[in-house]
N, C-alpha and C positions, 0 to 999 in steps of 0.2 A: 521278903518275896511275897508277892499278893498271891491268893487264893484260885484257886479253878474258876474259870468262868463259870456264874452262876445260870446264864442261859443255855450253855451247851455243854459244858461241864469239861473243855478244854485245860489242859493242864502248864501248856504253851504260853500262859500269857506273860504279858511284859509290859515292862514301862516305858513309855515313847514320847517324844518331843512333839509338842503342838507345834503346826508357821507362827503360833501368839507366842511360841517359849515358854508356853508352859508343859507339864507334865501330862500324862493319860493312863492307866493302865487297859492295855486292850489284847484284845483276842485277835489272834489271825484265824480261828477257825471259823467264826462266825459274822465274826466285825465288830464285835458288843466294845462299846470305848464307855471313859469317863468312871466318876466328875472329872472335870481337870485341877487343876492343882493350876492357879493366875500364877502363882509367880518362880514355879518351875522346882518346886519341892517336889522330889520325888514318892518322901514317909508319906506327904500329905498326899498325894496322888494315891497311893494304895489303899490310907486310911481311909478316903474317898470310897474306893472299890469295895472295902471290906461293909460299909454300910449298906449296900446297896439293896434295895425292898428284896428281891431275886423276885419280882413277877414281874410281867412282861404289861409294863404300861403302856399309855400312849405312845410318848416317845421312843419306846425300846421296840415297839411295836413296829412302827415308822420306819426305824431305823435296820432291822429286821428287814422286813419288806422290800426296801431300796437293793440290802446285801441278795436277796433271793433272786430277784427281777436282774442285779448284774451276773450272778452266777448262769443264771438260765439262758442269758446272752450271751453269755461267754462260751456255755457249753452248745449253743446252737451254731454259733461262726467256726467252731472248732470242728465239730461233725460236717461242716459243711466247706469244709477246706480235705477232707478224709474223701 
């Protein structure tokens, strides 16, 4: 079983099917994915996760970002359906 997410410290997380077929362990709280696992090893997917720097690089950054920007839309069509 992989670790808590290391950016939001979710205890949720799991491992999920890429459309490539391969593996991810990801976070539903956050959205924090990856590495992937190409050819759909799950061990190696978490092995993956268990490496991970835990600071928020460029990429993790980015990808952060995209997840806040749809949350704040979501929560403003929401309020405005109320």
């Amino acid at each position: 079983m992989p670790s808590r997410c290391p950016y939001c410290g979710c205890c949720a997380v799991t491992v999920e099917e890429t459309a490539e077929g391969g593996k991810v362990v990801a976070c539903p709280n956050c959205g924090m994915s990856g590495p992937e696992s190409v050819d759909g090893d799950a061990e190696e997917a978490v092995m993956a996760w268990e490496t991970l720097c835990r600071k928020m690089c460029r990429n993790c950054r980015q990808a952060y970002i995209r997840r806040l920007v749809e949350l704040r839309r979501r929560l403003a069509a929401s309020e405005r359906r109320e």
